[in-house]
C-alpha positions as CSV (number, residue, x, y, z in Angstrom):
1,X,-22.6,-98.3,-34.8
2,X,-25.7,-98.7,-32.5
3,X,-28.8,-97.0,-34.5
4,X,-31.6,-94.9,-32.6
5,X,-35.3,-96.1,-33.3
6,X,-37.1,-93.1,-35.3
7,X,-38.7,-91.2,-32.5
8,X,-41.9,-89.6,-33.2
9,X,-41.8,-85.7,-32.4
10,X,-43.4,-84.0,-29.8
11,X,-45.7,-81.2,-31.2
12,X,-45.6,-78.1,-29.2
13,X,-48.3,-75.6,-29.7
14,X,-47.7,-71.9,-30.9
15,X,-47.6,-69.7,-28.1
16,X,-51.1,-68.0,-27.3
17,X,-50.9,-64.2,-27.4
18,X,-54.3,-63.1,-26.0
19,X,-52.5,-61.6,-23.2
20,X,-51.7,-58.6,-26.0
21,X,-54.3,-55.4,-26.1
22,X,-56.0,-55.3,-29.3
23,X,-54.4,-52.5,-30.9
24,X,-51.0,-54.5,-30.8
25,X,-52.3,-57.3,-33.0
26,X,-51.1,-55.6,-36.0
27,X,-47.7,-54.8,-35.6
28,X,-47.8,-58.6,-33.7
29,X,-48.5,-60.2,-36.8
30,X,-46.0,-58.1,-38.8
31,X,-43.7,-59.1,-36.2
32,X,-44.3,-62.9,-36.4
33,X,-44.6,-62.7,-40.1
34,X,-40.7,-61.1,-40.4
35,X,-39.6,-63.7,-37.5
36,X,-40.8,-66.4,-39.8
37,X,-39.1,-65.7,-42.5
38,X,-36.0,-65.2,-40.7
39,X,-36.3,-68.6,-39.0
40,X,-36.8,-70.1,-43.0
41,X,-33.6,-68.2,-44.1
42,X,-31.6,-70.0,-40.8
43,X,-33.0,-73.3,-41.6
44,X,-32.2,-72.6,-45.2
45,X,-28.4,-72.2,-44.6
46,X,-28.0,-74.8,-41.9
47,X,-30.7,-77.1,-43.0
48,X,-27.7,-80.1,-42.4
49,X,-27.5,-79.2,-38.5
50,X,-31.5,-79.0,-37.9
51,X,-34.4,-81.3,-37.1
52,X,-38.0,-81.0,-37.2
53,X,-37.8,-83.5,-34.7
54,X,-37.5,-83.9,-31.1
55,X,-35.2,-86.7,-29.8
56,X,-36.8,-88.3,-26.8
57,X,-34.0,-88.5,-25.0
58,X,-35.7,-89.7,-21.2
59,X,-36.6,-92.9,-23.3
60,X,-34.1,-93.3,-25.7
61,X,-34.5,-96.7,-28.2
62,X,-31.2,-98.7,-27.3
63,X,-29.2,-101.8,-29.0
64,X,-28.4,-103.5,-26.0
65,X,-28.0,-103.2,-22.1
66,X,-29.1,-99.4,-21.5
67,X,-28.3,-98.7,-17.6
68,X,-29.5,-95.2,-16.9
69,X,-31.8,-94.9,-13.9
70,X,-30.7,-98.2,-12.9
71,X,-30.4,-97.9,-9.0
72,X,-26.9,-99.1,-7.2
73,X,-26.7,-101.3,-4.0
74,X,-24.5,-100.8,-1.4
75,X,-21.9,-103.2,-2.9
76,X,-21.5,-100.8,-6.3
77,X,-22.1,-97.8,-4.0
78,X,-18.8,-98.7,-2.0
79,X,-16.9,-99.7,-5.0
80,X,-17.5,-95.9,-6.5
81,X,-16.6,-94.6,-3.6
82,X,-13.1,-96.2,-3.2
83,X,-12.8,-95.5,-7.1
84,X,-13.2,-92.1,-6.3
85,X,-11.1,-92.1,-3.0
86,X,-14.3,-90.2,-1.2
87,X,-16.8,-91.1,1.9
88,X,-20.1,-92.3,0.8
89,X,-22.5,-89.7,1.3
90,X,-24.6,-90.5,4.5
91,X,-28.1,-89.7,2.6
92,X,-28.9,-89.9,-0.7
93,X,-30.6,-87.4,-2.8
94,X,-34.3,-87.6,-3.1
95,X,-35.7,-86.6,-6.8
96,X,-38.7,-87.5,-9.0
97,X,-37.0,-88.7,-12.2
98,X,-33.9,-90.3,-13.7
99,X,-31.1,-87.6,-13.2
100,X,-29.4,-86.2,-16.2
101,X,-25.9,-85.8,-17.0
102,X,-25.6,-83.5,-19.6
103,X,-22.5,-83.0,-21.7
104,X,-21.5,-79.6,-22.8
105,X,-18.2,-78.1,-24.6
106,X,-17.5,-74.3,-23.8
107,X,-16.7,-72.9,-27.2
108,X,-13.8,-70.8,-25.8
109,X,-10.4,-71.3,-24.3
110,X,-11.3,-70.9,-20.7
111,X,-8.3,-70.7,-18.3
112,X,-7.6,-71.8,-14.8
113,X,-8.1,-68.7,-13.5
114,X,-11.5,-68.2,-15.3
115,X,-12.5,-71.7,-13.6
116,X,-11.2,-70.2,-10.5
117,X,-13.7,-67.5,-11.1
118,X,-16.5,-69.6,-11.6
119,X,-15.7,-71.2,-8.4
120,X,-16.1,-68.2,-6.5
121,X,-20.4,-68.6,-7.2
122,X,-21.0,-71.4,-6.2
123,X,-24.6,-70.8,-5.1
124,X,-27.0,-68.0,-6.4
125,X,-27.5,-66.7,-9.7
126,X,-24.4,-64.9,-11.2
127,X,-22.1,-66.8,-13.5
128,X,-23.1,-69.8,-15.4
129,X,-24.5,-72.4,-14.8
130,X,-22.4,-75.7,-15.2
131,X,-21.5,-77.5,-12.4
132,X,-17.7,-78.5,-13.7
133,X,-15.3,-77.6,-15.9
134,X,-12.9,-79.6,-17.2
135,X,-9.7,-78.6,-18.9
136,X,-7.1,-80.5,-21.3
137,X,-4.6,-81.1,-17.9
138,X,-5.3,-80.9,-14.3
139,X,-5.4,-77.7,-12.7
140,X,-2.3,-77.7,-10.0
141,X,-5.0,-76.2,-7.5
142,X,-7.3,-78.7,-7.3
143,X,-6.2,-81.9,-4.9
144,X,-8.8,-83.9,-5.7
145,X,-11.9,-84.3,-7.9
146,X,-14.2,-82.2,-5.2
147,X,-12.1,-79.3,-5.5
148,X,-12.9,-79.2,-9.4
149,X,-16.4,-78.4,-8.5
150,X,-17.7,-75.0,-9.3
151,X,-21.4,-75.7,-8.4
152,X,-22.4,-78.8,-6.1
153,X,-24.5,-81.2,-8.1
154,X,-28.5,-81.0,-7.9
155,X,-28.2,-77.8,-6.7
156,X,-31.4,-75.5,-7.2
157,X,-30.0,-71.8,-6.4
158,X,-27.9,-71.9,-9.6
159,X,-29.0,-70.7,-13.3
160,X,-30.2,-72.3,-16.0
161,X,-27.4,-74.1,-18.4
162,X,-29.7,-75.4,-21.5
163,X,-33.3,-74.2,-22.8
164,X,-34.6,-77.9,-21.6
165,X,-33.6,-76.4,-17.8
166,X,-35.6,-73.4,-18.8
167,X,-39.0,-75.7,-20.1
168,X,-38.7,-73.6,-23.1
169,X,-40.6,-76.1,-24.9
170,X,-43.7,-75.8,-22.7
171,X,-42.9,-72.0,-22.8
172,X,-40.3,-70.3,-25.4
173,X,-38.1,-68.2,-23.5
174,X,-39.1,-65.0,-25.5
175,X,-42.7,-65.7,-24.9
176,X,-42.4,-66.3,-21.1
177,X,-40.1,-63.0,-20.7
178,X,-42.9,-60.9,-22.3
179,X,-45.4,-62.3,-19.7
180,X,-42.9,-61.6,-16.9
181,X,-42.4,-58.2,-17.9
182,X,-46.2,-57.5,-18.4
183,X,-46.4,-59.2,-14.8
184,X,-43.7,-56.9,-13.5
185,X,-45.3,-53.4,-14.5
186,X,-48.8,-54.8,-12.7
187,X,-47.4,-55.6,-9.6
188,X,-47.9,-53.5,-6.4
189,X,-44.3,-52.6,-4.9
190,X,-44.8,-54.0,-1.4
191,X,-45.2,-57.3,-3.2
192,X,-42.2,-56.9,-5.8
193,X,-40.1,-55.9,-2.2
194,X,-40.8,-59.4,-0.9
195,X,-41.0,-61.0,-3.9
196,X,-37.0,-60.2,-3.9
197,X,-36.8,-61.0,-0.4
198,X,-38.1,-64.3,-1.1
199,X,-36.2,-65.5,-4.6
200,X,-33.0,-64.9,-2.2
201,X,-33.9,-66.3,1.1
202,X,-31.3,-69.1,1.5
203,X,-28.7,-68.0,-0.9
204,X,-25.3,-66.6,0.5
205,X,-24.7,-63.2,-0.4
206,X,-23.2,-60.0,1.3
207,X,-25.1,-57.7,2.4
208,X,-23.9,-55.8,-0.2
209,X,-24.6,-58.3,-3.0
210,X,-28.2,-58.3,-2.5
211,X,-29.2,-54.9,-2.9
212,X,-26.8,-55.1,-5.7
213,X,-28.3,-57.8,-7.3
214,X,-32.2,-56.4,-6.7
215,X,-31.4,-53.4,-8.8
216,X,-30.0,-55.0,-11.8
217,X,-33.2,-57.0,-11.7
218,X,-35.3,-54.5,-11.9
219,X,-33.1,-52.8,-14.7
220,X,-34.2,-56.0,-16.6
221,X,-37.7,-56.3,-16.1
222,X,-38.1,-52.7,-17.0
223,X,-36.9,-52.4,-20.2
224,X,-39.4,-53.1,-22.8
225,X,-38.0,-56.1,-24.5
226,X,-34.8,-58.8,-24.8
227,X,-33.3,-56.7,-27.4
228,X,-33.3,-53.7,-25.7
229,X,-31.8,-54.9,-22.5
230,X,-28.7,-56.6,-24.7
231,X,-28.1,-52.8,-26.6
232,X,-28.3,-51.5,-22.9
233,X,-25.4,-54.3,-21.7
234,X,-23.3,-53.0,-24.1
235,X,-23.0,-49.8,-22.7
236,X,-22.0,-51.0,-19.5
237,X,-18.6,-52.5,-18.0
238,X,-18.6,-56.5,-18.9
239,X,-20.5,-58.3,-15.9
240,X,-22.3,-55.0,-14.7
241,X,-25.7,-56.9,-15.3
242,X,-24.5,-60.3,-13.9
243,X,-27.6,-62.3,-12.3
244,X,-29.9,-60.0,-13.7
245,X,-32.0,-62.0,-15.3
246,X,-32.1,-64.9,-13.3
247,X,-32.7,-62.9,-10.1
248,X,-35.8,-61.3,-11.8
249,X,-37.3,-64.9,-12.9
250,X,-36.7,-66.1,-9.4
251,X,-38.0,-63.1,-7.9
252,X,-41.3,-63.7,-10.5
253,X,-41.6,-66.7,-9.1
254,X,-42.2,-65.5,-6.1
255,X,-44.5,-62.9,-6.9
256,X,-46.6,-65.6,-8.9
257,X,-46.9,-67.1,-5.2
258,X,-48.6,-63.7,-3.6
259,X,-50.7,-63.2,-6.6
260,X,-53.5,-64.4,-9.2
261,X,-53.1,-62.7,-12.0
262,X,-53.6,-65.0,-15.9
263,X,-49.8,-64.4,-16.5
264,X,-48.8,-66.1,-13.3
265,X,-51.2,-68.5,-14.5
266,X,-49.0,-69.5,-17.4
267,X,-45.8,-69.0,-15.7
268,X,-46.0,-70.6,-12.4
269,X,-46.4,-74.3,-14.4
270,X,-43.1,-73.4,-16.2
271,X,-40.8,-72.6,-12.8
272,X,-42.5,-75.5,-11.1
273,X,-41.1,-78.1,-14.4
274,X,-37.9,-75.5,-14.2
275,X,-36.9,-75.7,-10.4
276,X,-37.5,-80.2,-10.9
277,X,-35.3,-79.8,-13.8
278,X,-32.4,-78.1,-12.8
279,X,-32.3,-79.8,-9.4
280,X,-32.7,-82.9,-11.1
281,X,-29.4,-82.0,-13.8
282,X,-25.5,-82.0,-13.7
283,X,-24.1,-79.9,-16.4
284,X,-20.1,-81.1,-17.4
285,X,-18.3,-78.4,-19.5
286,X,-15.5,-79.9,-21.4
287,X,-13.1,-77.0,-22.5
288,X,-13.0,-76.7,-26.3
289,X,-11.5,-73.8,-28.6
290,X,-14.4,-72.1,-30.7
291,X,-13.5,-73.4,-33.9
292,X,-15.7,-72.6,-36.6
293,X,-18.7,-73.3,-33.8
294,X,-21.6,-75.3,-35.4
295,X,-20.7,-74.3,-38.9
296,X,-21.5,-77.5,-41.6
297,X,-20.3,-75.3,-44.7
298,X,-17.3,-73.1,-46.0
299,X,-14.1,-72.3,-44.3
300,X,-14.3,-75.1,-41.2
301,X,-12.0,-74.7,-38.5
302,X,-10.5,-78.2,-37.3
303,X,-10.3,-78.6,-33.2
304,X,-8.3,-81.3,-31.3
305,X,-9.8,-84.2,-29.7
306,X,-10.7,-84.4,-25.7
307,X,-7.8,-85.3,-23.7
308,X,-7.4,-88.2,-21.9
309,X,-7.7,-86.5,-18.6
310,X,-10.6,-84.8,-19.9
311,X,-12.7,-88.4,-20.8
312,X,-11.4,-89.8,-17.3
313,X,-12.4,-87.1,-15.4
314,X,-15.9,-86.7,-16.8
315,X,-16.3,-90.3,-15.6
316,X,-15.6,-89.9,-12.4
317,X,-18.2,-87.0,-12.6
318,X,-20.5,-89.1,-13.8
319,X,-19.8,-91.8,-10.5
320,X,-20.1,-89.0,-8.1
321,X,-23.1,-88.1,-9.2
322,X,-24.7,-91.3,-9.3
323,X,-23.4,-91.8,-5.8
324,X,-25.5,-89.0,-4.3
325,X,-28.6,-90.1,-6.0
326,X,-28.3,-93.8,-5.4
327,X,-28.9,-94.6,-9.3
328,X,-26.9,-94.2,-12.6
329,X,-27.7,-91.0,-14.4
330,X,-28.9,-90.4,-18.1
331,X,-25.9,-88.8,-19.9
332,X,-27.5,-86.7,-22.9
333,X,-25.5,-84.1,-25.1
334,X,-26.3,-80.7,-25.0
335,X,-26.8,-81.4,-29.0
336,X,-29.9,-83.7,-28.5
337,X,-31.2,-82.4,-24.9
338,X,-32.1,-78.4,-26.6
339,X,-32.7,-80.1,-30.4
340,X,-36.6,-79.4,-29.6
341,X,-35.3,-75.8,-30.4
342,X,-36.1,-75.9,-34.3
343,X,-39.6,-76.6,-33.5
344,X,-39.5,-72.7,-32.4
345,X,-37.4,-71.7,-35.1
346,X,-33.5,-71.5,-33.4
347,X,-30.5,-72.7,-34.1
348,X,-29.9,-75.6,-31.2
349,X,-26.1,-75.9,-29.8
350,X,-24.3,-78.6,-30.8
351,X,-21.6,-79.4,-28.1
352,X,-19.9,-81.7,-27.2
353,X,-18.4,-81.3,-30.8
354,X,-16.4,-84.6,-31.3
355,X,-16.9,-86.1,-28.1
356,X,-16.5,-89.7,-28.3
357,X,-19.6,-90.9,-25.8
358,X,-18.8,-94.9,-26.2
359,X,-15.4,-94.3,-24.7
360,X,-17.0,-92.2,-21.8
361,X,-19.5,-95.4,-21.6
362,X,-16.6,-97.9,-21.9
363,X,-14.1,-95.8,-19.1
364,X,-17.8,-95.7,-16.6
365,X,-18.1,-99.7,-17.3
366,X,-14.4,-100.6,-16.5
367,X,-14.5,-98.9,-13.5
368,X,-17.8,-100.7,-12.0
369,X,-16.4,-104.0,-13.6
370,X,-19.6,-104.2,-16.2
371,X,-20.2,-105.1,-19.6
372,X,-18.0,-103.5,-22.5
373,X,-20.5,-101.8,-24.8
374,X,-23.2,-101.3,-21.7
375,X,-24.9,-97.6,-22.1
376,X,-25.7,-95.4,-19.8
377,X,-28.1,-92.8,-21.6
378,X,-28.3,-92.0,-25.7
379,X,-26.9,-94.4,-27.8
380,X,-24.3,-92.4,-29.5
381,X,-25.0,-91.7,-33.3
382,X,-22.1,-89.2,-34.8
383,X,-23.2,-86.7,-37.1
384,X,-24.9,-82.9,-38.0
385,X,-28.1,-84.1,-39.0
386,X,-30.6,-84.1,-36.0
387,X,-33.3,-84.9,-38.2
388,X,-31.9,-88.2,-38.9
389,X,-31.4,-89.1,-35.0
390,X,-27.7,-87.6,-35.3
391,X,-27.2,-87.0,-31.0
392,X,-23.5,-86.2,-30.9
393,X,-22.3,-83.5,-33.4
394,X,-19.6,-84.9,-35.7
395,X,-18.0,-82.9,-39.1
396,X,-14.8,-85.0,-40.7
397,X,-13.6,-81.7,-41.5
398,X,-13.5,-80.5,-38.0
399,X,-11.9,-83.8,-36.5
400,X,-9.7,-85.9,-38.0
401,X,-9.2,-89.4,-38.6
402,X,-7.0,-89.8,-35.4
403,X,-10.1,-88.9,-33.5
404,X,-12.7,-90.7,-34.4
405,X,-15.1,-92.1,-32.5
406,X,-14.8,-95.4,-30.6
407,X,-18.1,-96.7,-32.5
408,X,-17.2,-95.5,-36.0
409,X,-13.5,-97.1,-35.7
């Protein structure tokens, strides 16, 4: 098995909270002090799945031929293309770093028809984020591997899918919705009108949606805090707040633009990294059942391997993508891309559970007629331990021995 170099951590500073009047100081320190012993009673009971260490994973340490970023000529471009059975893309996608192709599993037993309704948003901000889905077997209503698409690739006008999307390590996410809200109550309503106008200028809605879709935002950014607005969700019908929140970020984004104010100050570096990161990423969602999630202890729930289909496809993902940039794509799990997480004191996801990444890498190789054992992003290491360089989550009570990795066999 191909071992990752120890990676020195980056250090990310406590948030500043100078923006707070002084007479909030107290109960802000009480505050922080019970949020710090929560986080040590987390790490306590999953200290196995946690790091205190951020994986580098734009310059991973590699055994070997690592590909990723490596640009294609025309030769490889028109071999992908027949591969694929697609036209070459006239122009090629212009971005300023390596594309990432980041590897999720969904946790829940989504059917066609909830694909289908994923589908339906393909541009804007309500759903999710991922670009695909990929179920055990082929969906009858998809005739080819663009009709799988529920988001076009590099696509801005689309949420966030992982906190590294959201730059939540230059800003946590709590910390940057405070300032955002405190922005919010500041902010002259002629401005907040076209800050609206603005955040949704070039995405397709009804005129019906985007009125729609202004309210709900503004139900978020006046509530007081995160945990208010989820006890308010649950006293609505499921999906009555849909876009909410990424509507009022956007629309933030735009009212940073009309005015100077220390909180846009902080902000406006965050949606600058945020809008290059997301345009920048693919996000794959491999359907998985929940299983016992990212348990390490006590009653474990075993889950079936990916399917054939399910490895094949998210190969040819990986090809189309790299044919609309002109270069091969990192591929990172969603494991290692959000580990930086602990350093803020949260539990990081750990999909793709069990995903074999070597076979991914070998079914990308065959099909461009390269080297067996050639990467194209993270070297895989199989494991729950993040702290020592583990990048693809791996329990042997959760998958058996008829599934086990291509580099551990």
């Amino acid at each position: 098995m191909n071992r990752q170099r120890r990676q020195k951590s980056r250090q990310f500073s406590l948030p500043r909270y100078s923006i707070f009047p002084p007479e909030q100081w107290r109960w802000g320190v009480t505050s922080l002090v019970i949020s710090l012993v929560l986080s040590l009673l987390i790490l306590k009971l999953n200290t196995s799945s946690l790091s205190t260490a951020t994986i580098d994973i734009l310059n991973p340490s590699t055994v070997g031929e690592n590909l990723a970023g490596r640009s294609l000529d025309e030769l490889e471009k028109q071999k992908i293309a027949e591969f694929l059975q697609i036209t070459p893309p006239e122009t090629l996608l212009t971005l300023d770093r390596t594309p990432l192709f980041i590897l999720h599993d969904t946790a829940w037993s989504m059917t066609a028809g909830n694909i289908e309704e994923q589908k339906k948003y393909a541009r804007g901000p309500m759903k999710l984020g991922p670009n695909v889905y990929i179920p055990r077997k082929q969906n009858s209503r998809d005739r080819d591997i663009l009709d799988s698409i529920a988001r076009p690739f590099f696509e801005r006008h689309r949420p966030t899918a992982t906190f590294y999307e959201q730059a939540a390590e230059m800003l946590p996410a709590d910390t940057r919705d405070q300032l955002v809200r405190q922005l919010w109550q500041l902010t002259p309503e002629t401005i907040r009108v076209k800050g609206f106008a603005i955040a949704l200028e070039g995405v397709p809605l009804s005129t019906r949606s985007a009125p729609e879709l202004e309210k709900r935002a503004r139900i978020w950014l006046n509530t007081p805090s995160e945990a208010v607005f989820r006890r308010l969700v649950k006293e609505y019908p499921t999906n009555y707040f849909d876009g909410a929140k990424t509507t009022a970020l956007w629309a933030t984004e735009a009212i940073c633009q009309q005015l100077s104010h220390p909180n846009c100050d902080r902000l406006q570096l965050v949606f600058a990294e945020r809008n290059r990161r997301v345009i920048s990423s693919v996000n794959i969602e491999l359907v998985q059942a929940p299983g016992s999630h990212c348990l390490t202890k006590g009653r474990l729930q075993t889950l079936p391997g990916y399917s054939d289909f399910q490895y094949q496809q998210t190969a040819k993902y990986y090809l189309l993508a790299a044919l609309q940039t002109g270069q091969l794509p990192q591929i990172v799990s969603h494991f290692a891309v959000d580990s930086f997480l602990i350093n803020q004191g949260k539990y990081p996801h750990c999909d793709p559970r069990g995903f074999d990444l070597q076979r991914l890498y070998n079914l990308i190789s065959e099909a461009l007629d390269y080297d067996p054992g050639t990467v194209y992003g993270i070297v895989p290491r199989y494991g729950t331990n993040i702290i020592a360089g583990d990048n693809i989550w791996w329990h042997n009570r959760v998958f058996d021995a008829a599934n086990l990795p291509t580099t551990l066999n």
